[in-house]
C-alpha positions as CSV (number, residue, x, y, z in Angstrom):
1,X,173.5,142.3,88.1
2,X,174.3,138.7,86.2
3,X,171.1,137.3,87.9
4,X,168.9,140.1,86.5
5,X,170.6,139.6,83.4
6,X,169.9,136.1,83.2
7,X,166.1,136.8,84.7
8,X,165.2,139.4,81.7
9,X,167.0,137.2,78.5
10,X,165.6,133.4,80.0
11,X,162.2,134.9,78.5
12,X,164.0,136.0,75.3
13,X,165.7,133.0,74.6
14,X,162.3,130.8,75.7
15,X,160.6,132.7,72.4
16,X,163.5,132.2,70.2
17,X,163.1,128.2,70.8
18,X,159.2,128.2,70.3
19,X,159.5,129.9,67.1
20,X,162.1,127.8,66.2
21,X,160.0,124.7,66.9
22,X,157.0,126.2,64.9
23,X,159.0,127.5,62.2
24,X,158.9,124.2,60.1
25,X,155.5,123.9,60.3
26,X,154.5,127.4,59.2
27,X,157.0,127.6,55.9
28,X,155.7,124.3,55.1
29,X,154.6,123.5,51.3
30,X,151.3,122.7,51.9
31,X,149.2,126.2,52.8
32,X,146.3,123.1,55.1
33,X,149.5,123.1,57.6
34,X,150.6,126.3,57.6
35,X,147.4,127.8,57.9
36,X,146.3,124.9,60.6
37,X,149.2,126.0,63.2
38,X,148.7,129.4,62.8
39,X,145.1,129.0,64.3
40,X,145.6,125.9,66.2
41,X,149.2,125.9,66.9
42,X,150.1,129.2,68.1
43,X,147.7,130.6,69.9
44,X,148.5,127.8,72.9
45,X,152.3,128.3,72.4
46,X,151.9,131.9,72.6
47,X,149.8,131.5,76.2
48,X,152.3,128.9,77.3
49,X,155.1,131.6,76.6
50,X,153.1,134.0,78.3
51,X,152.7,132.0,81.5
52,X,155.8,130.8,81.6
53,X,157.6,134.2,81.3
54,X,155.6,135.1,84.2
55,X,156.0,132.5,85.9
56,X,159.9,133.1,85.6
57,X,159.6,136.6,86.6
58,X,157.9,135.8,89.5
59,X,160.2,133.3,90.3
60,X,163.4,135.5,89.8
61,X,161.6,138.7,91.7
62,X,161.1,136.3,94.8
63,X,164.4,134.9,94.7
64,X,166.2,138.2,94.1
65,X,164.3,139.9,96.6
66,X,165.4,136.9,99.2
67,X,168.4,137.6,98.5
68,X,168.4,141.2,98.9
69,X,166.8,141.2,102.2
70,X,169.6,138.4,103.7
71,X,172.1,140.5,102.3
72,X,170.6,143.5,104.1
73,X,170.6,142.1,107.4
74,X,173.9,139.6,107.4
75,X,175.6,143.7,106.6
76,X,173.5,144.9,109.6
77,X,174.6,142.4,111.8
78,X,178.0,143.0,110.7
79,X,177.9,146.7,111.7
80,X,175.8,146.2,115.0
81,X,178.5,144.1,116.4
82,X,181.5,145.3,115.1
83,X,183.5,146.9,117.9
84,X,182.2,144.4,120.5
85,X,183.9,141.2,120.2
């Protein structure tokens, strides 16, 4: 349950950090450089949050899903050869 936990708010916490890295440049004074990273600034930090989330999911799916199916069959074993040591 931790490891799903951690899975869904590692994306959460990713977008929190890129709009705090943006956030100085788009209340800045001068409207040239605010205006400048809304179109070229981001539209690429938006796509790299969106590849990277997926890229995590992926990552934690596989992983999880590794883990599951070890689980799975170390408690199989378990049962199959319970009563004959």
């Amino acid at each position: 349950m931790l490891s799903l936990l951690v899975a869904g708010w590692v994306p959460v916490a990713l977008a929190l950090a890129l709009a705090l890295l943006l956030w100085p440049h788009l209340t800045s004074p001068d409207p040239g450089v605010s205006a400048a990273v809304v179109v070229f600034g981001v539209p690429p930090v938006v796509l790299a949050w969106v590849l990277a989330a997926d890229a995590w999911g992926d990552a934690c799916r596989d992983s999880l899903a590794r883990a599951e199916l070890e689980s799975q069959l170390r408690f199989r074993s378990y049962w199959a050869t319970l009563g004959r040591h």
